[in-house]
VOGU-3710 file (C-alpha; in Angstrom, 3 decimals, decimal comma):
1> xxxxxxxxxx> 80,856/-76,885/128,746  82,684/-78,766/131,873  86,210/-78,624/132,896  87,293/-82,571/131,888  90,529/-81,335/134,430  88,012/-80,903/137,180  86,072/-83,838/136,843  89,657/-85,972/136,977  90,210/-84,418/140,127  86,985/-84,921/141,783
11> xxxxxxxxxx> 84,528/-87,464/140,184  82,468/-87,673/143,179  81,976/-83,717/143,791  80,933/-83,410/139,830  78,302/-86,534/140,314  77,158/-85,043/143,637  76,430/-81,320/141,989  74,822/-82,647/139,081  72,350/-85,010/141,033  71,202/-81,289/142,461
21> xxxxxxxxxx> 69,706/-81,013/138,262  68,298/-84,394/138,750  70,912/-85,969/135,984  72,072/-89,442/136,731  75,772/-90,036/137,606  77,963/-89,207/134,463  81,683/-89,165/135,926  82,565/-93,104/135,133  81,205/-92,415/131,395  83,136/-89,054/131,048
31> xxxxxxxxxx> 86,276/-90,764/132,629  86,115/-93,561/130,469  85,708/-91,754/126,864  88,254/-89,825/128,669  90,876/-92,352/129,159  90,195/-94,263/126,024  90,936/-90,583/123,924  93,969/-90,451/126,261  95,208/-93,833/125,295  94,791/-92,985/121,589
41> xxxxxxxxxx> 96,612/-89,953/121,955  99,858/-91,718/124,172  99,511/-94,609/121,285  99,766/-91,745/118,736  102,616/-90,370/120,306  104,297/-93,453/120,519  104,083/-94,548/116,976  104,919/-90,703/115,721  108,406/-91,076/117,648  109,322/-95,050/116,460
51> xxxxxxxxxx> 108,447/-93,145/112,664  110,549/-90,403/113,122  113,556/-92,915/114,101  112,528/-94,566/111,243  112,741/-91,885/108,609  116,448/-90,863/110,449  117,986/-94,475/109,411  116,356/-94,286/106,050  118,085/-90,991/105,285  121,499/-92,989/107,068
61> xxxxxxxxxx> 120,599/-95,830/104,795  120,334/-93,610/101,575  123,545/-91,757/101,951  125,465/-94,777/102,414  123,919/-96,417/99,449  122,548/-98,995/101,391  119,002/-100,363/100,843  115,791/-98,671/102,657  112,689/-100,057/100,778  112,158/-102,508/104,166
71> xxxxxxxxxx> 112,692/-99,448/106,476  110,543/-97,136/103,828  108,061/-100,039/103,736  107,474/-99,803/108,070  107,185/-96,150/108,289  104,516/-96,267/105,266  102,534/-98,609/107,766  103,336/-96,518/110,641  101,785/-93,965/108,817  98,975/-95,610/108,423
81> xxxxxxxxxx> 98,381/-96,899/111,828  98,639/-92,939/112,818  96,155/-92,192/110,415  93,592/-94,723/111,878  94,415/-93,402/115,683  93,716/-89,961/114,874  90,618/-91,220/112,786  89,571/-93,430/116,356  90,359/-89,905/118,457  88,918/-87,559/116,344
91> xxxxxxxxxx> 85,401/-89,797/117,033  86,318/-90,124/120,820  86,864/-86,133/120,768  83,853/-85,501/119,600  81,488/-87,923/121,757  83,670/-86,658/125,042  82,588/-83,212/123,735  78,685/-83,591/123,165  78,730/-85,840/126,645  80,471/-82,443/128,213
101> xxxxxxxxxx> 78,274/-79,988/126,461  74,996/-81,819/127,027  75,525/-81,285/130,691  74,142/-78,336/132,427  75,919/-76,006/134,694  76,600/-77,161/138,235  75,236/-75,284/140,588  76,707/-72,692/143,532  75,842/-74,246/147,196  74,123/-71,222/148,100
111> xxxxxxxxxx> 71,264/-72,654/145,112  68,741/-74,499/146,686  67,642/-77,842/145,522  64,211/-77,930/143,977  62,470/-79,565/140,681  60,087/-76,139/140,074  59,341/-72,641/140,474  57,277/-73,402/143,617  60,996/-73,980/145,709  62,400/-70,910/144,718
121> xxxxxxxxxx> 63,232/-68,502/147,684  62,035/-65,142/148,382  65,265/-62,946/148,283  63,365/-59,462/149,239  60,584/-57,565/147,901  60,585/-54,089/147,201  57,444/-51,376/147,263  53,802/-51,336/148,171  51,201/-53,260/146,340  48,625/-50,823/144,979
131> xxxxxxxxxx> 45,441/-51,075/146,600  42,430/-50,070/144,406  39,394/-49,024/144,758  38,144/-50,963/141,812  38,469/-53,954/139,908  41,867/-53,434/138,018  42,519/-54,212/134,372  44,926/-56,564/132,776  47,473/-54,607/130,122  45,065/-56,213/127,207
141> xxxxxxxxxx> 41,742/-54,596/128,541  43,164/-51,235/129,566  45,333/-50,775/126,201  42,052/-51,536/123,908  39,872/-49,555/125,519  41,968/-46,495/124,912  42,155/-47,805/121,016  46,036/-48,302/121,331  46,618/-51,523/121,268  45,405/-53,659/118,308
151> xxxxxxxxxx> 45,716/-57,585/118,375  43,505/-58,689/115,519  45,721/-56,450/112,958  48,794/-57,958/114,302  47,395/-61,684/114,183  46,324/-60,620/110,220  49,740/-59,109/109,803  51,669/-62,122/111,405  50,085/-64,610/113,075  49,267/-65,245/117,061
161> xxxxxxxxxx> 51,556/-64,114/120,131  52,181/-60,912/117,832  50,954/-56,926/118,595  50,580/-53,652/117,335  50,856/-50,388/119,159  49,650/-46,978/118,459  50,470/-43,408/119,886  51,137/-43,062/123,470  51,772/-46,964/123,703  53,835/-47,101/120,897
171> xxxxxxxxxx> 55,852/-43,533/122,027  55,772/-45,243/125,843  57,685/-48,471/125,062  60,144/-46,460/123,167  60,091/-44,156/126,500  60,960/-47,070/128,620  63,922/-48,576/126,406  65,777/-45,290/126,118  65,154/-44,855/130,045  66,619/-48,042/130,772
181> xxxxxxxxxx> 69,892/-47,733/128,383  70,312/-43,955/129,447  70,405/-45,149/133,292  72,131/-48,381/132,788  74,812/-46,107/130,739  74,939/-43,087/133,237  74,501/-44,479/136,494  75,830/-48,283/136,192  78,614/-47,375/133,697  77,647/-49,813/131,500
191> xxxxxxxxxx> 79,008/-49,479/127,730  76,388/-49,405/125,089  76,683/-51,662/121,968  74,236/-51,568/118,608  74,098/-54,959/117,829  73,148/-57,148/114,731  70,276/-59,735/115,401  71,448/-62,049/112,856  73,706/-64,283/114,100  75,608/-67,584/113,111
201> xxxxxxxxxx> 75,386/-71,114/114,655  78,629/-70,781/116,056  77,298/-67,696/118,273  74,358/-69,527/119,361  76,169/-72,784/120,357  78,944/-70,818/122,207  75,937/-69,106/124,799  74,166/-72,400/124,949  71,374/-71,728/123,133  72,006/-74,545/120,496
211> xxxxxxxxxx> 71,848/-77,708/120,307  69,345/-77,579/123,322  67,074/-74,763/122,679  66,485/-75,005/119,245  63,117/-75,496/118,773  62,609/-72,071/120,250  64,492/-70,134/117,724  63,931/-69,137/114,596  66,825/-69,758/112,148  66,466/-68,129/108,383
221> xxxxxxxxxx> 68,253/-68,221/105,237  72,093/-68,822/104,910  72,024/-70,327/108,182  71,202/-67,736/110,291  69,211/-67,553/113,477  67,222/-64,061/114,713  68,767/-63,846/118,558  66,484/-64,834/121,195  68,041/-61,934/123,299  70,848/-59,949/122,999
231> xxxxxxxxxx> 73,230/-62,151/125,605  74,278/-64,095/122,344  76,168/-61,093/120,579  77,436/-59,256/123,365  78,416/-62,497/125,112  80,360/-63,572/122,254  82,543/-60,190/122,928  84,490/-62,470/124,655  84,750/-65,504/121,335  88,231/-66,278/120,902
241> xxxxxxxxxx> 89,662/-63,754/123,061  92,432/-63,559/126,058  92,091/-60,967/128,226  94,291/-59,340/130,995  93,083/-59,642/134,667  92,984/-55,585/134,671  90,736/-55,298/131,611  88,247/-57,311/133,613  85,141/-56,535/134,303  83,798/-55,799/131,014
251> xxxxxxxxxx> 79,996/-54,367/131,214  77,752/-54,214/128,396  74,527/-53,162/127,105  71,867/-53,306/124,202  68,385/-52,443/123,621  67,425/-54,845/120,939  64,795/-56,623/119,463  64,307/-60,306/120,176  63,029/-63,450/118,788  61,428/-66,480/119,873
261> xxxxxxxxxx> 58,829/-69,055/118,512  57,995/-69,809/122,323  57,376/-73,827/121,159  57,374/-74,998/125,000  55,006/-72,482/126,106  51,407/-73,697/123,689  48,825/-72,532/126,097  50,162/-70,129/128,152  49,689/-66,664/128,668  47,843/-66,621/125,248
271> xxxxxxxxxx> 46,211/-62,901/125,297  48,293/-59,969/125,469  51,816/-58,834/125,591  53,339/-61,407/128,517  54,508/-63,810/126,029  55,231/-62,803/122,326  57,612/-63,951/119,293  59,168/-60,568/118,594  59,946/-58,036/121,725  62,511/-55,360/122,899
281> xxxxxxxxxx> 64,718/-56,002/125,868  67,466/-54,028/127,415  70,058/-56,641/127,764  73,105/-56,300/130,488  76,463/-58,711/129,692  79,493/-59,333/131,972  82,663/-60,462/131,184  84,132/-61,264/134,624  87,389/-62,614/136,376  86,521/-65,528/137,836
291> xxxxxxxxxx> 87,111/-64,291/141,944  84,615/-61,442/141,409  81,871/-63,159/139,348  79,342/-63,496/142,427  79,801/-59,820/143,033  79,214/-58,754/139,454  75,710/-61,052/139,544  74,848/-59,094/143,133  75,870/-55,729/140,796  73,491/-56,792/138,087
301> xxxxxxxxxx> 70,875/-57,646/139,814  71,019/-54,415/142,026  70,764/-52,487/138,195  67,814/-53,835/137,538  66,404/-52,931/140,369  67,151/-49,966/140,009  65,533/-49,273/137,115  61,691/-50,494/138,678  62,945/-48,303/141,760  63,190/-45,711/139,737
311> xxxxxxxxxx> 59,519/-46,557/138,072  58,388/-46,782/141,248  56,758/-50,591/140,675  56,659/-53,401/143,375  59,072/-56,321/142,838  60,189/-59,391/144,233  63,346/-60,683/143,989  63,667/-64,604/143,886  66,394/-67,307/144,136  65,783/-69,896/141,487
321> xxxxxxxxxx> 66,213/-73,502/142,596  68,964/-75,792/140,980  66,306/-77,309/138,563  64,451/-73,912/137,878  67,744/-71,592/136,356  68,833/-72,054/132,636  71,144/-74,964/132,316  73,797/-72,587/131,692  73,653/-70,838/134,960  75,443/-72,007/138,222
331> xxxxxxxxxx> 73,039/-68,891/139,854  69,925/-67,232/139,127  68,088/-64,257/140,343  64,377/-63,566/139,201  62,645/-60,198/139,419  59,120/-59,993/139,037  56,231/-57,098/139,154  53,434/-57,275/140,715  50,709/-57,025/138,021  47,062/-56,210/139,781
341> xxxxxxxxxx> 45,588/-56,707/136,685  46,264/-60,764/137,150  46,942/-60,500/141,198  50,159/-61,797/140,663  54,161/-61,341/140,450  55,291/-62,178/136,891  58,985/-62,310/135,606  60,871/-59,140/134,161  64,224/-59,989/134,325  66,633/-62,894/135,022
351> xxxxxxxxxx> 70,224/-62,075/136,157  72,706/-64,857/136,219  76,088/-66,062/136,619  77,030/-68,691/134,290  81,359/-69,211/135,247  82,874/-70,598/133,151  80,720/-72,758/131,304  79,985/-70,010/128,402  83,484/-69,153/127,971  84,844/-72,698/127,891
361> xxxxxxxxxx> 82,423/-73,231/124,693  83,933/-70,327/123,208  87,394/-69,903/124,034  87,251/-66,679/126,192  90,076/-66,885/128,729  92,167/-64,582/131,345  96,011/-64,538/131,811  97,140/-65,804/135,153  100,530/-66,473/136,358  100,361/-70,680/135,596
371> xxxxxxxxxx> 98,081/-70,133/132,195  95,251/-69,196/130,646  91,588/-69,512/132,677  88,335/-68,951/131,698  86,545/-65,908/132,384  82,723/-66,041/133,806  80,399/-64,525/131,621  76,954/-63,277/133,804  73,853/-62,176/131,870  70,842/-60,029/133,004
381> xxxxxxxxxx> 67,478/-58,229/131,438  67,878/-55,051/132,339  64,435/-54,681/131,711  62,000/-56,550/129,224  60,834/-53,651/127,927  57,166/-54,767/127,058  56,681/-56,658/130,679  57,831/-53,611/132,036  55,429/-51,834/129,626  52,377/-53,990/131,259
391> xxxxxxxxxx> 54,022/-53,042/134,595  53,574/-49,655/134,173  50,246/-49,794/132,873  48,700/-52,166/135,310  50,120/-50,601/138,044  49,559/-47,051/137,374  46,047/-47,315/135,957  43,243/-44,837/136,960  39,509/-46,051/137,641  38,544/-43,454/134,046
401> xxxxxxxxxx> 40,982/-46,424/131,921  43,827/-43,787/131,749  47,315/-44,059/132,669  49,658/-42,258/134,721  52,856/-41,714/133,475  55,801/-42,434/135,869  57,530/-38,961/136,822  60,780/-40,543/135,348  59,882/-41,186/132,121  57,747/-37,824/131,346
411> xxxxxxxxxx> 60,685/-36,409/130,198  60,601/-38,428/127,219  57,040/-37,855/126,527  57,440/-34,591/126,321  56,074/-33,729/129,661  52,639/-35,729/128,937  51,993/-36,883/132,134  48,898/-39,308/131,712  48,134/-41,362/128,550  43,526/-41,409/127,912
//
């Protein structure tokens, strides 16, 4: 959601920043809804002072005995004629609103312009590619051979883009989300939070993920919707709420399961674990003051790094172009593996800084001096824990089809130090 006070002021910068999103120029239309609501509302205003004149002489009128059915016969009408403005606003409220929301985020300068993935930047890369000394395995091959890994049931049990894991896997994945929750909570000092995944429409449309997104949720019974990742809920900390500049930042963190019907993405990535409907992710959440928000995204990121540091896996960190991040972001990072098994980086976690726009939708504000301002509210995988799960296995695979277990995470495999 856009600042209406900030487009007033500068029409031209707001036209300029969303041209870098490829949107045509919006400012005249805002401006004029705009106007036309604030010419209701000064009409309004008008009429509810000439009424309230009105009803002082018929009260003069009545104690003197005098007769008021001509003066109680014009404020009747008056009322009327208010009822119809706020009818008029109400309508002009609500199309200045969906124009507003419709709109995504304007970018930072430092985001380049670019209409795909291709003009993203190379930030830095971390770690040495693994050079084998045979052909390497995608996730899929390795995890059937060892009988761990069972698509068909999953596919009988629920349908495509779903999978089963047994033993090792199974007790691996688990490995990797409590690694990531334990670090992000020891050495980030991020606060855990156990989470519902049930949420209501009002939680969705306050992160953005409704009306746009919709097709790629699932929503249930009683007007629910399964979260497509934990940002929703812990995002929605800051619903309705007016914070101090000292309790800022607010950190937070979930290992959850997530949702989504993937509806954009027919085609893609169709065998294994890359792309699924349900899968666990380690979600970070920032609730920022609004000076310190590009530091908090430069923290985030840095924590999940840390965490395929720690794993010892080659990354890459990129800079998404203005028409590559989420509409809600005004700055994106991308981290992705290197996965031998397909030769290629692949995503694991997007970090991003999304000002004010969250917080406007939902009412989640600081205290300054001259009033109340929205916070920024950042967001940040932290890691998907089933990418990272392919991660692990592509890049730590052994020419026999078994798996080394990183060092790191042996400790919650009971010392098992190879999965085969």
């Amino acid at each position: 959601m856009h600042d209406i006070r900030a487009i007033r002021d500068n029409p031209d910068q707001f036209d300029r920043l969303i041209a870098l999103r490829n949107i045509a120029p919006k400012a005249a239309e805002i401006l004029e809804l705009d106007s036309q609501n604030r010419a209701l509302i000064t009409e309004k205003e008008n009429l509810l002072s000439a009424r309230n004149t009105l009803s002082t002489e018929v009260a003069k009128a009545k104690r003197s005995g005098a007769n008021a059915d001509e003066i109680i016969a014009r404020v009747q009408g008056m009322k009327t004629e208010i009822a119809k403005l706020e009818e008029a606003q109400k309508i002009l409220k609500e199309q200045l609103h969906d124009v507003l929301a419709a709109i995504p985020n304007l970018p930072d300068d430092s985001v380049p312009y670019g209409n795909s993935e291709a003009d993203n930047v190379l930030v830095r890369d971390w770690g040495t590619v693994p050079e084998f000394t045979f052909a390497p395995k995608e996730h899929f091959e390795l995890g059937e051979a060892l009988g761990l890994m069972n698509f068909p049931w999953a596919t009988q049990l629920a349908g495509a883009r779903f999978n089963t894991l047994f033993g090792d896997l199974a007790r691996l994945e688990r490995a990797l989300g409590n690694f990531m929750i334990d670090m992000h909570i020891a050495q980030h000092g991020l606060r855990e939070v156990a989470l519902p995944v049930l949420v209501n429409t009002q939680s969705m449309y306050n992160t953005g993920q409704l009306p746009k997104f919709s097709e790629d949720l699932y929503h249930v019974t009683d007007d629910y919707w399964l979260i497509p990742t934990s940002e929703v809920p812990l995002t929605n900390y800051a619903a309705k709420r007016i914070f101090a500049p000292d309790e800022l930042p607010i950190r937070l963190t979930a290992l959850t399961q997530c949702f989504r019907r993937e509806a954009g993405a027919a085609g893609r990535d169709t065998r294994g674990m890359l792309r699924q409907h349900q899968f666990s992710k380690v979600e970070m959440v920032t609730l920022s003051h609004p000076d310190h928000s590009m530091d908090e995204l430069e923290r985030m990121t840095d924590c999940a790094e840390n965490v395929l540091k720690a794993l010892k896996i080659p990354y890459r960190v990129m800079l998404l172009c203005s028409n590559d991040m989420g509409p809600g972001a005004v700055k994106t990072y991308d981290i992705e593996t290197w996965l031998p098994g397909q030769q290629s980086y692949r995503e694991i976690s997007s970090c991003s800084n999304c000002g004010g726009y969250q917080a406007r939708r939902m009412g989640g504000r600081m205290k300054t001096d001259t009033g109340n301002v929205p916070i920024h509210t950042l967001n940040g995988s932290g890691l998907a824990v089933g990418r990272t799960l392919i991660a692990v296995m592509e890049n730590y695979q052994q020419q026999d089809g078994t798996i080394i277990i990183p060092e790191v995470l042996r400790p919650y495999m009971a010392g098992q130090e190879s999965i085969g």
